[in-house]
Residue frames as qw, qx, qy, qz and C-alpha x, y, z in Angstrom:
[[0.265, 0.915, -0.049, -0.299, 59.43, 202.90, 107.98],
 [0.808, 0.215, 0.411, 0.364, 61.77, 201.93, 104.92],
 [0.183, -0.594, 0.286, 0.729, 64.95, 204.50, 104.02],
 [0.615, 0.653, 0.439, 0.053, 64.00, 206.13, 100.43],
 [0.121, 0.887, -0.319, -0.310, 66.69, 208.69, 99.93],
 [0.899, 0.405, -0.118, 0.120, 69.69, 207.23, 97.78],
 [0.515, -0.676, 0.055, 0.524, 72.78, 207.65, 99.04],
 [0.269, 0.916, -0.295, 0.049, 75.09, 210.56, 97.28],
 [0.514, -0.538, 0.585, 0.322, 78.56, 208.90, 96.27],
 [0.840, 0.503, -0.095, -0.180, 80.45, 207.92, 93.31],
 [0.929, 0.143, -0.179, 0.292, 83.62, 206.17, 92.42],
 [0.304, 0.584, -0.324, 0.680, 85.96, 209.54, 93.55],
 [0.653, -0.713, 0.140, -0.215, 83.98, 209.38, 97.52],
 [0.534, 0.394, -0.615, 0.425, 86.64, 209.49, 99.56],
 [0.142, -0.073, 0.821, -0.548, 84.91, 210.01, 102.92],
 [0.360, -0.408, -0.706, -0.453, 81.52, 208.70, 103.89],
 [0.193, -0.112, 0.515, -0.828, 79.20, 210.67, 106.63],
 [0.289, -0.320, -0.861, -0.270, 76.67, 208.45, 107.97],
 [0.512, -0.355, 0.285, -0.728, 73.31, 209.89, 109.66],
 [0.250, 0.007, 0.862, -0.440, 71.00, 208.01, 111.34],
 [0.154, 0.489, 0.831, 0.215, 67.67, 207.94, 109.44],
 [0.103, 0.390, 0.371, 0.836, 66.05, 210.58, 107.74],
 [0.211, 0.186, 0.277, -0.919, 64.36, 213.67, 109.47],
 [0.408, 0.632, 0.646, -0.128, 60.28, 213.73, 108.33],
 [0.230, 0.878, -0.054, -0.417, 61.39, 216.97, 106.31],
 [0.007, 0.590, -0.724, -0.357, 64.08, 215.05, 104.71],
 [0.377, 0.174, 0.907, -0.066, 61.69, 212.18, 103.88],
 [0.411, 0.785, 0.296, -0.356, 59.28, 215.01, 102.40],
 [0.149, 0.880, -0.252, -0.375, 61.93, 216.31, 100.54],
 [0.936, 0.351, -0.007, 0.038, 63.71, 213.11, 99.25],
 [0.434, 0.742, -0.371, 0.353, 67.04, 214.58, 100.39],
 [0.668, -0.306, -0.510, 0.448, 69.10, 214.63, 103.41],
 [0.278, -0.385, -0.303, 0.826, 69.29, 216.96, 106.26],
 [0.183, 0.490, 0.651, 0.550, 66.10, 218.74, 104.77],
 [0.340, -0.814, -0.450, 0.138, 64.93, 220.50, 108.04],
 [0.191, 0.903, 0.019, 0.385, 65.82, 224.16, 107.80],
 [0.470, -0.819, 0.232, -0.233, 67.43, 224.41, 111.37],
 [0.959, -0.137, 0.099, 0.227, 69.32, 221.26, 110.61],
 [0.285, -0.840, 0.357, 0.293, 73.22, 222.60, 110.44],
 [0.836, -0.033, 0.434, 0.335, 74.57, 220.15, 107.94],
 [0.639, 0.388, 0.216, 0.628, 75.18, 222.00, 104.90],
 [0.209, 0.919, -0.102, 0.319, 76.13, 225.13, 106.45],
 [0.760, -0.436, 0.454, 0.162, 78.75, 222.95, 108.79],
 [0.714, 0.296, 0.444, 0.453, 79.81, 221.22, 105.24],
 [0.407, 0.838, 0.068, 0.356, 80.35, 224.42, 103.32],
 [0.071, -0.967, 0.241, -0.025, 82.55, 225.71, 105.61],
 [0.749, -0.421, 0.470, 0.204, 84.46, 222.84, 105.95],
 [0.658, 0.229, 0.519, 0.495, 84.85, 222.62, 102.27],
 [0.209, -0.527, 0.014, 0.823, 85.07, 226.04, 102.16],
 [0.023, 0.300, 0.640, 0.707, 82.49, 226.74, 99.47],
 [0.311, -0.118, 0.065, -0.941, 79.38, 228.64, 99.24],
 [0.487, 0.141, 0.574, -0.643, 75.96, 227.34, 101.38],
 [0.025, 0.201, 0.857, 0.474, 74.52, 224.81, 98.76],
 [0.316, 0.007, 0.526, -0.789, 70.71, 226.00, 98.33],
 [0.798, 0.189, -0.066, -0.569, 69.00, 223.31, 96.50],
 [0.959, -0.012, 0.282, -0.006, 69.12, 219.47, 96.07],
 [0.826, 0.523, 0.050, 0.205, 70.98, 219.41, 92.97],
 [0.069, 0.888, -0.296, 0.344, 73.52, 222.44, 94.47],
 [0.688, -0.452, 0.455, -0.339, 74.02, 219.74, 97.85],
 [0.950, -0.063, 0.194, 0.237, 74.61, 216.42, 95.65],
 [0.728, 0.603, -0.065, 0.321, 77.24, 218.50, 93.67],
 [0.199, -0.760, 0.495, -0.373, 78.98, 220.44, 96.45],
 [0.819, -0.391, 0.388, -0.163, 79.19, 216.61, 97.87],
 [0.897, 0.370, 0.180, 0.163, 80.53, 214.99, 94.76],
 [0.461, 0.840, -0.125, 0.259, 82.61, 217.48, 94.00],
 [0.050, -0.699, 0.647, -0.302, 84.49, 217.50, 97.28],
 [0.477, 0.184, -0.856, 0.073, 84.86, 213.49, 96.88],
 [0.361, -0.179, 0.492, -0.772, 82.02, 213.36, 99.92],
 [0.480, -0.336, -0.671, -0.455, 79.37, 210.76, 100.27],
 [0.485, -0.033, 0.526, -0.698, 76.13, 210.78, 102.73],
 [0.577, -0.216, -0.621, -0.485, 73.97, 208.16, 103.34],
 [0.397, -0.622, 0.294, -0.608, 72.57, 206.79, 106.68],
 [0.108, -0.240, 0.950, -0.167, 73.47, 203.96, 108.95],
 [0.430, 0.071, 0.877, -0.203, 69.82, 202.38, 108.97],
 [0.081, -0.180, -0.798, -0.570, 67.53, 200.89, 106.15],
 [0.480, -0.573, -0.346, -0.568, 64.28, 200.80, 108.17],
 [0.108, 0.010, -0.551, 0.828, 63.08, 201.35, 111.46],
 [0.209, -0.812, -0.493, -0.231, 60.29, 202.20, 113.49],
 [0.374, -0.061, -0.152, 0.913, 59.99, 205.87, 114.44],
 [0.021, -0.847, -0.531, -0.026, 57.93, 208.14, 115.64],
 [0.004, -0.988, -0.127, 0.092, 58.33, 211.26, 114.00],
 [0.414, 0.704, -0.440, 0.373, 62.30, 212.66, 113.11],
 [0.553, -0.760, 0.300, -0.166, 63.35, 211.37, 117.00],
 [0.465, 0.372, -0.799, 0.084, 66.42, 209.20, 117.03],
 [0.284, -0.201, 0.790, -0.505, 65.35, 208.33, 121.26],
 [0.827, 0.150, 0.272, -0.469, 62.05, 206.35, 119.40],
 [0.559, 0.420, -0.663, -0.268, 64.22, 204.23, 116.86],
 [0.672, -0.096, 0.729, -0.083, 63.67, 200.49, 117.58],
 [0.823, 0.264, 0.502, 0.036, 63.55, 197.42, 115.37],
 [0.137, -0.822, 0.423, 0.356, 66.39, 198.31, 113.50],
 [0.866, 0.209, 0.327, 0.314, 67.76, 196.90, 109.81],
 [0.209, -0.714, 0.262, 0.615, 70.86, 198.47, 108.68],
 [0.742, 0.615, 0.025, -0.266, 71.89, 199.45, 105.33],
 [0.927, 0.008, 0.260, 0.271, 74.40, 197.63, 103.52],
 [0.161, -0.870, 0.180, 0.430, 77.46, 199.69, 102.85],
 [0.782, -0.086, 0.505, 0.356, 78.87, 197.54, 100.64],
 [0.447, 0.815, 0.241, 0.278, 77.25, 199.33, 97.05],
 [0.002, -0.912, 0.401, -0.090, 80.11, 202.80, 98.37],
 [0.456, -0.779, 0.425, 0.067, 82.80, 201.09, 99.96],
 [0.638, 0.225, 0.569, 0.467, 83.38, 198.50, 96.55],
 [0.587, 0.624, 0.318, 0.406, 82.90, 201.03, 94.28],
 [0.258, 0.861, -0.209, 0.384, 85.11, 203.97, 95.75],
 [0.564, 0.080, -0.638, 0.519, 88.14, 204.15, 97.80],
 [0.486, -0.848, -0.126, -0.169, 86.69, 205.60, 101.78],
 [0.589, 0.281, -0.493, 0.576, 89.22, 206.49, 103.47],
 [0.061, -0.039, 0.571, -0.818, 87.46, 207.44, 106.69],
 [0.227, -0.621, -0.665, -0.348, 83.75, 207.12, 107.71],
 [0.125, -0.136, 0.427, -0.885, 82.35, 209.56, 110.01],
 [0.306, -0.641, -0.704, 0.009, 78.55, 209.26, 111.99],
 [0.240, -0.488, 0.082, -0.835, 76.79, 212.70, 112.39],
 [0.548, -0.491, 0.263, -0.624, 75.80, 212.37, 116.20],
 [0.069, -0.344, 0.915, -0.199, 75.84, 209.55, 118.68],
 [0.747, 0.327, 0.373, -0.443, 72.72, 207.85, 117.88],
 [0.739, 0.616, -0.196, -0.191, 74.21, 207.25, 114.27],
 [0.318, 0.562, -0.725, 0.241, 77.40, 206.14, 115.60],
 [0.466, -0.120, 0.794, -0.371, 75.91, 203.90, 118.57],
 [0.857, 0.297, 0.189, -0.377, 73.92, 202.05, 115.62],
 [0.713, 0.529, -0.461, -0.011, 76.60, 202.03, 113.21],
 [0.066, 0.578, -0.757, 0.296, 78.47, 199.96, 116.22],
 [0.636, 0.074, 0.649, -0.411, 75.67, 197.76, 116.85],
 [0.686, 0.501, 0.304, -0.430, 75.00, 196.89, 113.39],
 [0.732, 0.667, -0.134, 0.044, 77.48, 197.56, 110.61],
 [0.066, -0.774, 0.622, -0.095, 81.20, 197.46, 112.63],
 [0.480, -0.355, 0.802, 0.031, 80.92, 193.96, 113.14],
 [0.799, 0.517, 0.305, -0.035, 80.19, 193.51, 109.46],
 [0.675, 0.691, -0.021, 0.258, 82.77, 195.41, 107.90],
 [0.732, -0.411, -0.143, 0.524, 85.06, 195.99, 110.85],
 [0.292, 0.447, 0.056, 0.844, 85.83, 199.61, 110.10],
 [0.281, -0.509, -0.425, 0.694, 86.16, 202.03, 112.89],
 [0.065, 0.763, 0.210, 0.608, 83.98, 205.60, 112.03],
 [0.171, -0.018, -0.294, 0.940, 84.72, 208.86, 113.94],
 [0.180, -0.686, -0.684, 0.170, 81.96, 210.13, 115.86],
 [0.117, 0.223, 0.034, 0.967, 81.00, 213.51, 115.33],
 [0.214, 0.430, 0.696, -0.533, 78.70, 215.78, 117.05],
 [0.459, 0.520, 0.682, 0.232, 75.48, 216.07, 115.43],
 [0.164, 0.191, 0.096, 0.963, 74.20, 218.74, 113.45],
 [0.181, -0.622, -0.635, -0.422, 70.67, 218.82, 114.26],
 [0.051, -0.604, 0.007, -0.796, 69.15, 221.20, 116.16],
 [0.875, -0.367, -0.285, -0.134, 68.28, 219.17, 118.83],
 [0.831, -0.232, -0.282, 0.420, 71.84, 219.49, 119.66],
 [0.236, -0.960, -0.079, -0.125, 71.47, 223.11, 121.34],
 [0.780, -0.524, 0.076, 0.334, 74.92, 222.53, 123.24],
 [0.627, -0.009, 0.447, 0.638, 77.07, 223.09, 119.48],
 [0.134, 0.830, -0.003, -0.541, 77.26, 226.46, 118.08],
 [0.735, 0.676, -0.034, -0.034, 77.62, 226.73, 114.29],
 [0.140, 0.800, -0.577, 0.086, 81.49, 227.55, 115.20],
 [0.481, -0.456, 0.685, -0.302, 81.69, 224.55, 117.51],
 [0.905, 0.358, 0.215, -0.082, 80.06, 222.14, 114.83],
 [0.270, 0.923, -0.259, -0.085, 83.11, 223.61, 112.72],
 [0.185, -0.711, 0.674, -0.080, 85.71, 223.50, 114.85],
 [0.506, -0.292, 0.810, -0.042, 84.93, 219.45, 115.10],
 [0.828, 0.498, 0.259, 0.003, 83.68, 218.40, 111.28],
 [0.216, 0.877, -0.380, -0.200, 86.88, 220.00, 110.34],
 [0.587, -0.323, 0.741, 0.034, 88.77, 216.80, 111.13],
 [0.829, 0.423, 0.366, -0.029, 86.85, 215.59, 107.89],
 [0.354, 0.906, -0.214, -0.091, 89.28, 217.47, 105.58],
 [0.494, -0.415, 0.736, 0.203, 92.60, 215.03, 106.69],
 [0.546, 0.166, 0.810, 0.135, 90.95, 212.68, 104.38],
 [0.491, 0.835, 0.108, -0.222, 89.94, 214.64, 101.62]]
């Protein structure tokens, strides 16, 4: 399966949050975090203290706007279905295209699946350390909306 979203960033991204590989709803949808239940942008709005984005276009600008880029740690993969526990055969994506053309000043990795890849794959390419957050997806029952909160806040330092 071969990553089709673009990534959201431009020359002002100051952090970069990397998932793991698009949901099947976020594959339909051409966007990230597409699945309704998925916490990202109502994690992100509070953190940037702005109002739920509710459409694509609302989501790349609420990202741009607070100097944000998303894109995900792998290029293709096999997967069955939106699971990270089925990813195998693994090509990452090349970070280079963000990290030349704006200054990062932090990376982050929604969940530990995205952040155990991006250490297998892309740290010993570009030797930058990302911060491991927990995820947002729903899958991760354990993290109340407040508790997602409390630990994406961290993203703001770097803003």
């Amino acid at each position: 399966m071969k990553h089709t979203i673009d990534p959201v960033y431009d020359e002002n991204s100051k952090v970069l949050i990397l998932g793991s590989f698009p949901s099947v709803k976020s594959r339909e949808q051409q966007f990230f975090y597409g699945h309704k239940q998925n916490r990202f942008w109502r994690v992100m709005a509070q953190v940037l203290d702005c109002p739920v984005p509710q459409d694509i276009p609302q989501k790349r600008s609420m990202l741009l706007e607070h100097h944000v880029a998303v894109w995900d740690v792998i290029a293709s993969c096999e997967i069955t279905g939106s699971s990270d526990a089925s990813i195998r055969d693994v090509e990452p994506n090349d970070l280079s295209r963000i990290l030349s053309c704006a200054d990062i000043t932090a990376i982050f990795t929604n969940g530990g699946k995205a952040h155990e890849l991006y250490q297998r794959y892309i740290y010993p390419i570009n030797g930058r350390q990302a911060h491991k957050l927990p995820s947002t997806s729903p899958a991760n029952a354990g993290y109340s909306l407040e508790r997602l909160v409390e630990a994406w806040i961290e993203i703001r330092i770097y803003l």
